[in-house]
C-alpha positions as CSV (number, residue, x, y, z in Angstrom):
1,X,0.0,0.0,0.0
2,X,2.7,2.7,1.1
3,X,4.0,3.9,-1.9
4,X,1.1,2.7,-4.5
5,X,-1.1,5.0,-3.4
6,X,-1.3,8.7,-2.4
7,X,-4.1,8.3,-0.4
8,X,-3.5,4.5,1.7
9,X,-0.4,4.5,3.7
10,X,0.7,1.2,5.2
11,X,2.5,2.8,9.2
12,X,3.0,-1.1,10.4
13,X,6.8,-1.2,8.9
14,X,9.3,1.8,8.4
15,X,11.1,4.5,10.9
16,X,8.0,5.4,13.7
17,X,9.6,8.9,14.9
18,X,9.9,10.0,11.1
19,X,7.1,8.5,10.2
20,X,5.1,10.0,13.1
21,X,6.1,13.9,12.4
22,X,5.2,13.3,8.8
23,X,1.8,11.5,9.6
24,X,1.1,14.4,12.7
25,X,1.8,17.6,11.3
26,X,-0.5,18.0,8.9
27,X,-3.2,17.0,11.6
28,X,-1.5,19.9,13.8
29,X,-1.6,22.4,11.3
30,X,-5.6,21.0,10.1
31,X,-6.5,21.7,14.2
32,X,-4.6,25.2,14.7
33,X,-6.6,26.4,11.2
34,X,-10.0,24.8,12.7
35,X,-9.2,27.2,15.9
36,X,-8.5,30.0,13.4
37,X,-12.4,29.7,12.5
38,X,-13.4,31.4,15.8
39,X,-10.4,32.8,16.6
40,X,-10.8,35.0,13.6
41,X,-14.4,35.5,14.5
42,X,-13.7,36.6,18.1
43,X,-10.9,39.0,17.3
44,X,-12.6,40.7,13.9
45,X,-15.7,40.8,16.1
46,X,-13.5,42.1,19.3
47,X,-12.0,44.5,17.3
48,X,-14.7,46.1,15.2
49,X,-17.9,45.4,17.4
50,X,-16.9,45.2,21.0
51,X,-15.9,42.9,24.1
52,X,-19.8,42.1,23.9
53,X,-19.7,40.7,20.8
54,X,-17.2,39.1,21.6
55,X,-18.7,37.2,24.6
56,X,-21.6,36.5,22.4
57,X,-19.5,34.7,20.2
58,X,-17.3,32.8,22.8
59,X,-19.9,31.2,24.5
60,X,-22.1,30.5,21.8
61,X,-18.9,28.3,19.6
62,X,-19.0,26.8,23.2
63,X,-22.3,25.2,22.0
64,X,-21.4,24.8,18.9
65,X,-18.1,22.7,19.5
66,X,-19.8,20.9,21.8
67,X,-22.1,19.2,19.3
68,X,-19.1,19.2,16.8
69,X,-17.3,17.5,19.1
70,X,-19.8,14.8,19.6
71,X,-19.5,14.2,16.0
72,X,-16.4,14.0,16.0
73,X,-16.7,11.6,18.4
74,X,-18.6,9.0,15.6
75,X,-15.4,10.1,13.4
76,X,-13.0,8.7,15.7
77,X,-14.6,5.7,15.7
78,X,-15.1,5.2,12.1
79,X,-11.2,6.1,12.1
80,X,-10.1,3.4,14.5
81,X,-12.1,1.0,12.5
82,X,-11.0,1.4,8.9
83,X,-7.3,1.5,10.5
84,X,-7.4,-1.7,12.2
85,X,-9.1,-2.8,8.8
86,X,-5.9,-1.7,7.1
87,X,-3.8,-3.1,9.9
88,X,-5.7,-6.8,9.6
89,X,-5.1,-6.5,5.7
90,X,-8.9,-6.3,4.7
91,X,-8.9,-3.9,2.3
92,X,-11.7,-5.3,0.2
93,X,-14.2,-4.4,2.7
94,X,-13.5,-0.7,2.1
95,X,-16.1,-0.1,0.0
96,X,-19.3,-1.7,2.7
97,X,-17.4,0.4,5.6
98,X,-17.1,4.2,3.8
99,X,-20.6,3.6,2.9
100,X,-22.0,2.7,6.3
101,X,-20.1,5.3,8.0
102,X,-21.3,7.9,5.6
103,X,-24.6,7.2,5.8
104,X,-24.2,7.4,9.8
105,X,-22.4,10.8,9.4
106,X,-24.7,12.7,7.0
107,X,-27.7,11.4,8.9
108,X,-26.4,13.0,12.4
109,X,-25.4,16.4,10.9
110,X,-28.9,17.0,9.7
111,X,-30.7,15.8,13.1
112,X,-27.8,18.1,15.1
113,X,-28.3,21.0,12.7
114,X,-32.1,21.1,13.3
115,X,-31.7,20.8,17.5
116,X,-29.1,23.7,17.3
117,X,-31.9,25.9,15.3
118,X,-34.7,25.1,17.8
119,X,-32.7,25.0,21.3
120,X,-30.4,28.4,20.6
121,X,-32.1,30.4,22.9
122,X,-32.6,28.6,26.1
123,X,-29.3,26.8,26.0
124,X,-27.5,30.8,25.9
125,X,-30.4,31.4,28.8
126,X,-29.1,28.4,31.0
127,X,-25.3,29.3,30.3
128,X,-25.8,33.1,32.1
129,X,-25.2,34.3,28.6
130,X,-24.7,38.3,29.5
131,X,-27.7,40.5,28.8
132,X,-25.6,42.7,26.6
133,X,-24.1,39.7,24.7
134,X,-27.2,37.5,24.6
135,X,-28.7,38.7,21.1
136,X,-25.2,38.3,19.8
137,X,-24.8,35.0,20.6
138,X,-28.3,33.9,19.3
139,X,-27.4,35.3,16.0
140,X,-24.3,33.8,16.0
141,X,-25.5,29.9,16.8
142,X,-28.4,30.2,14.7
143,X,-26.5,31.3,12.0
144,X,-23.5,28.5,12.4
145,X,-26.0,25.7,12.6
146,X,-26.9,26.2,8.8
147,X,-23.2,24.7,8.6
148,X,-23.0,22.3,10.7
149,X,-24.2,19.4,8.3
150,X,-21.2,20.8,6.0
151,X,-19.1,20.4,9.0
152,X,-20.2,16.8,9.7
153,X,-19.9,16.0,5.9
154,X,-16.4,17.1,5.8
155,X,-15.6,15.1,9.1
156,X,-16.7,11.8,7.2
157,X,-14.3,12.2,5.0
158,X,-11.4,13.5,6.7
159,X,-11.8,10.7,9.4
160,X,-12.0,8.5,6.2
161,X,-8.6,9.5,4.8
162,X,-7.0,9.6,8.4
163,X,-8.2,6.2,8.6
164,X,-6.3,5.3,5.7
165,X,-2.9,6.7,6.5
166,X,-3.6,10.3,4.7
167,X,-3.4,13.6,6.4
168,X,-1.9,15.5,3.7
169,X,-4.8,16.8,1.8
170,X,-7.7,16.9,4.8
171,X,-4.7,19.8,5.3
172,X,-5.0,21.2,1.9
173,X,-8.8,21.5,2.5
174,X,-8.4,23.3,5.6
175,X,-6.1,25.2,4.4
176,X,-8.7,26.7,1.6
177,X,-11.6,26.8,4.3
178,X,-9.8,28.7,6.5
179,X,-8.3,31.0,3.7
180,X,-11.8,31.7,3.0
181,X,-13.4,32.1,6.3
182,X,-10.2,35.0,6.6
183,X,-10.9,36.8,4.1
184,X,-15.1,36.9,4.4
185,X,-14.9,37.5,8.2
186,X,-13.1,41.1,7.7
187,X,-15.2,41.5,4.2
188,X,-18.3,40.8,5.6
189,X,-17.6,42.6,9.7
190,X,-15.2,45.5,8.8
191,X,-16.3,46.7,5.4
192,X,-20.2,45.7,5.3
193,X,-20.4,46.2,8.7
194,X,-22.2,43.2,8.9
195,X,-21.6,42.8,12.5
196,X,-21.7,38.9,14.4
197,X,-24.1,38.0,11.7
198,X,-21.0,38.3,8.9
199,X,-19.0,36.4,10.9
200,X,-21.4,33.8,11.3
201,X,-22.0,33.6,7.9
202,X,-18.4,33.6,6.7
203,X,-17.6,30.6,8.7
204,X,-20.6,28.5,7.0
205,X,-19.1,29.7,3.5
206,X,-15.8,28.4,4.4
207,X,-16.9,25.0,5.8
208,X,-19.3,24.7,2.6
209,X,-16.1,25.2,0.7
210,X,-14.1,22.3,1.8
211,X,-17.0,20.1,2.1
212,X,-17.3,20.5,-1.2
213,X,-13.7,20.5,-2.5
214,X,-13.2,17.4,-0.4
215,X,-16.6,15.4,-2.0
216,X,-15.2,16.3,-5.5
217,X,-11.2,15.4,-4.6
218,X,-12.2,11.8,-3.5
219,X,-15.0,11.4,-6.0
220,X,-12.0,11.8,-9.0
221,X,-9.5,9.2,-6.6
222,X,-12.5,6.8,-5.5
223,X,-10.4,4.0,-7.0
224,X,-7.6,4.7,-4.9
225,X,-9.8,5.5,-2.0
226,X,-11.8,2.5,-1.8
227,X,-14.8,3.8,-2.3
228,X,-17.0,4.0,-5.5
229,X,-19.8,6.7,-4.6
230,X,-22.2,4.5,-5.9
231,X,-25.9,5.4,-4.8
232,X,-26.5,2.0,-3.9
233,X,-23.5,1.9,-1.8
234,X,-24.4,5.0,0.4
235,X,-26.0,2.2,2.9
236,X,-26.0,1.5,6.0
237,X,-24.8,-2.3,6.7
238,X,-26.1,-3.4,10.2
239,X,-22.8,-5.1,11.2
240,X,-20.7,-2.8,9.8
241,X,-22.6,0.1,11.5
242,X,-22.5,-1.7,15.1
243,X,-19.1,-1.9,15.2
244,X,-18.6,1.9,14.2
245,X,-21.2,3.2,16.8
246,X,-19.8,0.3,19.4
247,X,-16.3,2.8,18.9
248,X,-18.3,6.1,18.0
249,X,-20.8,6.7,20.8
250,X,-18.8,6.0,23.6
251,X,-16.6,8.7,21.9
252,X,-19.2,11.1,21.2
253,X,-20.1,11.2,24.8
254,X,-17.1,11.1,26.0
255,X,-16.0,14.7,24.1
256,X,-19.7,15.5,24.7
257,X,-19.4,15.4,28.4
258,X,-15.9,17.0,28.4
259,X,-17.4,20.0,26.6
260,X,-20.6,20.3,29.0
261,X,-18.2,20.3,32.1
262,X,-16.6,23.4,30.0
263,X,-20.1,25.0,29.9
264,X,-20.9,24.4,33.6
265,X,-17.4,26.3,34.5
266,X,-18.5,28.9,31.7
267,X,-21.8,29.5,32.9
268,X,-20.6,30.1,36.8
269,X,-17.8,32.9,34.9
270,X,-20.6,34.3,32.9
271,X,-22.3,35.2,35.7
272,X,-19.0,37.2,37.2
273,X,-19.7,39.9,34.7
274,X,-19.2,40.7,31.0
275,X,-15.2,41.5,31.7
276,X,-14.7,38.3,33.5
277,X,-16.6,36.6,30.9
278,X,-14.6,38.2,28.5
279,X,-11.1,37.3,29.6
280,X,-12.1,33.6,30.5
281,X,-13.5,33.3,26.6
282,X,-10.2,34.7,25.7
283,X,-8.4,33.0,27.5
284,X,-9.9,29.5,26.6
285,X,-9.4,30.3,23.0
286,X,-5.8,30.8,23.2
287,X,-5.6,27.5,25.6
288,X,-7.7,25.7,22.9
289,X,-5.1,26.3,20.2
290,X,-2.4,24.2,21.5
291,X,-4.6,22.2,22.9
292,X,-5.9,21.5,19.4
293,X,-1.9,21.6,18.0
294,X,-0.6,19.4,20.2
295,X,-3.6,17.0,19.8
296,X,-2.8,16.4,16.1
297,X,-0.1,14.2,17.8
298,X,-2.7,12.3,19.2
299,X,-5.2,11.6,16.2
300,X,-1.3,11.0,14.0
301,X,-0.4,8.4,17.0
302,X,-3.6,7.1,17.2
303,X,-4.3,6.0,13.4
304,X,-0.2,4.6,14.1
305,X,-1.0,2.8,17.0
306,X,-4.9,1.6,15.2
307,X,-2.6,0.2,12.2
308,X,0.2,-1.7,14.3
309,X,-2.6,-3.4,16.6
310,X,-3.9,-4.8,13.8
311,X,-0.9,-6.3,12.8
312,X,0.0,-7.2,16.4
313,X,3.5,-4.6,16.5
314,X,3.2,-4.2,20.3
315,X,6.7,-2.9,20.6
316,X,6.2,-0.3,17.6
317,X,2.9,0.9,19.7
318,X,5.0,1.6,22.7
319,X,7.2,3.6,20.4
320,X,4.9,5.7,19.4
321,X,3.6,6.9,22.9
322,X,6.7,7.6,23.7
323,X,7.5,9.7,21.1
324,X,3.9,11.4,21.1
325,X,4.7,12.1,24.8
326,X,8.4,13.8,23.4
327,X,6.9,15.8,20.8
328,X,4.0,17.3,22.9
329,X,6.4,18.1,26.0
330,X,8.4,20.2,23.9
331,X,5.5,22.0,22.6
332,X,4.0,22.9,26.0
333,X,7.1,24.1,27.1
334,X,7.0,26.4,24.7
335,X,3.5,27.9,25.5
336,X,4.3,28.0,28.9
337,X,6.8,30.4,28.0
338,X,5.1,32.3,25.8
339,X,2.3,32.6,28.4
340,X,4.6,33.9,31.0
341,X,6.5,36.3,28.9
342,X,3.9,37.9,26.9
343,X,-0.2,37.5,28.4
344,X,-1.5,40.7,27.9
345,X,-0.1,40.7,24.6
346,X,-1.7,37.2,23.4
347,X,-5.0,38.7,25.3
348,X,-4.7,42.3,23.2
349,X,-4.6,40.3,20.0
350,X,-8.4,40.0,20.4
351,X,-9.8,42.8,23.0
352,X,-8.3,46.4,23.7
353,X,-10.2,47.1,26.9
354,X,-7.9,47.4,29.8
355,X,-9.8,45.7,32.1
356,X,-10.1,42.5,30.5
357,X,-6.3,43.0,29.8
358,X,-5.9,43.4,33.6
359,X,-7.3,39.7,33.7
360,X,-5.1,37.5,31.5
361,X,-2.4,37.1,34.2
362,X,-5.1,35.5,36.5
363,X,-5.7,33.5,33.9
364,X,-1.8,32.3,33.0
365,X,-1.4,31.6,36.8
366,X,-4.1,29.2,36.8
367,X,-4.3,27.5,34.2
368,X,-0.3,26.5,33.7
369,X,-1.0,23.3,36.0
370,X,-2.9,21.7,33.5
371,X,-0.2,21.4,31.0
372,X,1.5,18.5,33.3
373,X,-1.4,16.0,32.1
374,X,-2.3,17.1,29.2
375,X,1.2,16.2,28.2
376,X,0.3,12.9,28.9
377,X,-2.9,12.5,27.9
378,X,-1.7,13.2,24.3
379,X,0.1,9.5,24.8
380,X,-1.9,7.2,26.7
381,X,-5.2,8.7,24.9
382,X,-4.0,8.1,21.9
383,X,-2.9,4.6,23.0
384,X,-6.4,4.2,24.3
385,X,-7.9,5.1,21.2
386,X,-5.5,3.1,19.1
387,X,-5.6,-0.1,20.6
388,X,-10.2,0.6,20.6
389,X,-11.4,0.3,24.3
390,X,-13.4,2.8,23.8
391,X,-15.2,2.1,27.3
392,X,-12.4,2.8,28.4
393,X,-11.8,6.1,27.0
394,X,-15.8,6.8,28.2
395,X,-14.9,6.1,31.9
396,X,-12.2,8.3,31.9
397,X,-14.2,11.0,30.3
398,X,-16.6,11.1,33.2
399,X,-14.2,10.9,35.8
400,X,-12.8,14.0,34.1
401,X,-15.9,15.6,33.1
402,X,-18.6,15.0,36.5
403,X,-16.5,13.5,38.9
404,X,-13.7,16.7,38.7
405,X,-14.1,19.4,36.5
406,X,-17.5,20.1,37.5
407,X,-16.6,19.2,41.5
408,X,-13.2,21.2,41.2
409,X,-14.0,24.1,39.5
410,X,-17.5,24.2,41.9
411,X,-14.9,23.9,45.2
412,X,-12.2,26.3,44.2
413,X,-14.2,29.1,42.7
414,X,-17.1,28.8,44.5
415,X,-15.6,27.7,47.8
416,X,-12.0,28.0,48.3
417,X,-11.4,31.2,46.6
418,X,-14.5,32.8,46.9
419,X,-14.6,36.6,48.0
420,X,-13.8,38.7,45.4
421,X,-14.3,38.6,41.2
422,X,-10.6,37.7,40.5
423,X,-10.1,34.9,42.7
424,X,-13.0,33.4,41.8
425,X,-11.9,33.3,38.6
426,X,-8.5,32.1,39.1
427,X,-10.6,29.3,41.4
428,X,-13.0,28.3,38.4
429,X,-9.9,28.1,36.1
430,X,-7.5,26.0,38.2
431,X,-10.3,23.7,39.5
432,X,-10.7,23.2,35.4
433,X,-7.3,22.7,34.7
434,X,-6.3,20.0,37.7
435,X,-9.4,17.9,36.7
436,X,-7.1,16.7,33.8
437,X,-5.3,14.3,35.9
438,X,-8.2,12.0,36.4
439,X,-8.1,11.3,32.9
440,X,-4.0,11.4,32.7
441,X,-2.9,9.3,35.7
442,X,-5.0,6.2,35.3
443,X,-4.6,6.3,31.4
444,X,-0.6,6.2,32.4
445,X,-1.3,2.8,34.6
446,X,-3.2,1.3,32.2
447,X,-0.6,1.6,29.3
448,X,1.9,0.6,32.0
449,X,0.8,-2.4,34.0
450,X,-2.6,-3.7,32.3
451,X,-2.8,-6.8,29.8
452,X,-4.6,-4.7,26.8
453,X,-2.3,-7.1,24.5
454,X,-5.1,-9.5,25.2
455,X,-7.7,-7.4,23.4
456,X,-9.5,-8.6,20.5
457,X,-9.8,-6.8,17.4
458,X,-12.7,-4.1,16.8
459,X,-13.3,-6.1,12.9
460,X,-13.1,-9.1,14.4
């Protein structure tokens, strides 16, 4: 396969640290330009309509990632799946598993894009959305829930070519998506003064765009790809479908119940005031992009480690955690430094006001004791992932999500540093930050002392 194809890759042979850099990066670049969609949105809006509309937007993406996210979640399993296919060398059932997982994908975008329209405004109501921010952020989720279904329909494929040992060209899409999303989000904001609306609107041209691009790029490679786009063959087979949502739903509600402890922290921030709001959306934003960087590492190691467990390469699937643990050290380090030196700078990239400026050390101080286990989370995650106990995965995810994020965040900013505005801010944040270590640590002793050679296959 590797070498006959530009779209399958064959990761079960070869160098592993070279191999992973030139697998990753184009998933680390794909995840800082997916950030860049409401990045750009909050600092054109920031800039050109006001820390209110700014707010609007922050905590209405909140919403909207979450359900992405969710997705996402089904994408991941549809991943694992055709990668252990590869690994098991069943590449003639290609055709029966793109199909099913297809069908799956473009059936959830429309039933998510349809909620999003109908439950806007109560959802911004129960999330303490500001007064002054709330008919921003209406407009804004409304608006972006027209795109979701692109969104979704993009993910199926993406996941599709990940799957396959391709992250090259989901890049190349993103790269024109967010290109676009650029270039409308000042059109539409600074020069029609179109306000949140524009930006809204820009981002569900852009994600049309590679949605589109990405249908027409596999459609002219389908024999490569594995897929022939056949009507008939846009089906959902039962066992096929089983074993994707066995992998996907634990997943979705795994990142689904991540992103909701997110909201419960937002909501009690919200309720600080417009300025705290304002600082903690920021601040989450910049977080968010290396999060999202360093988490191409995972997805690359991942589809590695999916690939060598169905050909049985325990040692190279050691390997790769171990580098995906190097590479994403290095790259915190980094941020951590860039955090210290320069906050109010990173902060001033998307709000002038001084008093959310005044803020983003608060926010540094806190939230650097995350970065420890999210370090290696990027590892055993991706181990966890790989290797498809996706149970697994799920328990974590609520031990991180109910059991501390929510409990943490609650006891530090509502409890221990209660008093004033700032420190309960800086409690919120670090409560949110040290609940990542009930997903790290026991992730660590299961990749170190529990027999998941044992575990049967996901095709099987």
């Amino acid at each position: 396969m590797h070498g006959g194809s530009a779209i399958i890759n064959d990761y079960t042979k070869g160098p592993l640290f070279g191999n992973l850099l030139r697998f990753s990066i184009p998933f680390m670049i794909s995840n800082a330009l997916q950030v860049i969609y409401s990045v750009v949105d909050m600092i054109v809006v920031g800039q050109y309509v006001g820390h209110d509309g700014l707010v609007g937007v922050s905590v209405s993406s909140q919403i909207i990632t979450m359900l992405s996210l969710a997705c996402t979640g089904l994408s991941s399993g549809g991943q694992i799946y055709i990668s252990q296919l590869l690994g098991s060398g069943r590449r003639e059932r290609l055709n029966t598993v793109l199909g099913s997982f297809f069908a799956l994908k473009i059936l959830l975008g429309v039933v998510i894009a349809l909620m999003v329209i109908v439950t806007a405004a109560p959802c911004l109501e129960l999330l303490n959305t500001p007064p002054e921010s709330l008919e921003y952020a209406k407009t804004y989720m409304r608006v972006n829930s027209l795109g979701l279904f692109f969104t979704f329909g993009y993910g199926m494929f993406a996941a599709a070519m990940r799957g396959l040992g391709d992250s090259r060209h989901p890049l190349a899409f993103i790269v024109l998506s967010s290109v676009t999303n650029l270039v409308l989000d000042i059109w539409f904001v600074k020069y029609l003064g179109m306000g949140v609306f524009g930006a809204a609107l820009a981002t569900v041209i852009a994600q049309c765009a590679k949605f589109v691009v990405s249908w027409a790029y596999l459609y002219t490679r389908r024999r490569d790809f594995g897929f022939d786009f056949r009507w008939n063959s846009w089906r959902i087979d039962g066992k096929v479908a089983l074993g994707i949502l066995k992998l996907g739903i634990p997943f979705a509600i795994r990142y689904g119940m991540i992103h909701f402890s997110m909201l419960f922290v937002h909501a009690r921030v919200n309720a600080l005031g417009v300025e705290y709001a304002a600082a903690f959306g920021v601040g989450l934003r910049c977080d968010s992009t290396v999060a999202n960087i360093s988490a191409g590492i995972l997805t690359g190691a991942s589809g590695i480690i999916g690939q060598n467990y169905g050909a049985r390469k325990y040692n190279r699937i050691r390997a790769t955690v171990r580098y995906a643990w190097l590479i994403s050290a290095a790259m915190y380090a980094l941020y951590t430094l860039l955090l210290l030196w320069f906050p109010r700078q990173m902060f001033g990239c998307f709000v002038s006001e001084a008093r959310v400026l005044d803020l983003a050390p608060v926010f540094v101080s806190a939230i650097l004791w995350q970065f420890p286990a999210l370090v290696l989370t990027r590892g055993t995650t991706a181990f966890v992932h790989g290797i498809g106990n996706v149970w697994l995965a799920f328990i974590f995810a609520m031990l991180d999500a109910f059991l501390l994020r929510i409990l943490l965040s609650w006891l530090f900013g509502g409890v221990i540093f209660s008093g004033t505005p700032e420190r309960e801010l800086f409690g919120y944040i670090l409560g949110y930050g040290l609940a990542s270590y009930g997903m790290a640590l026991p992730g660590l002793f299961y990749y170190l002392f529990c027999p998941w050679q044992k575990r049967k296959l996901v095709t099987d």
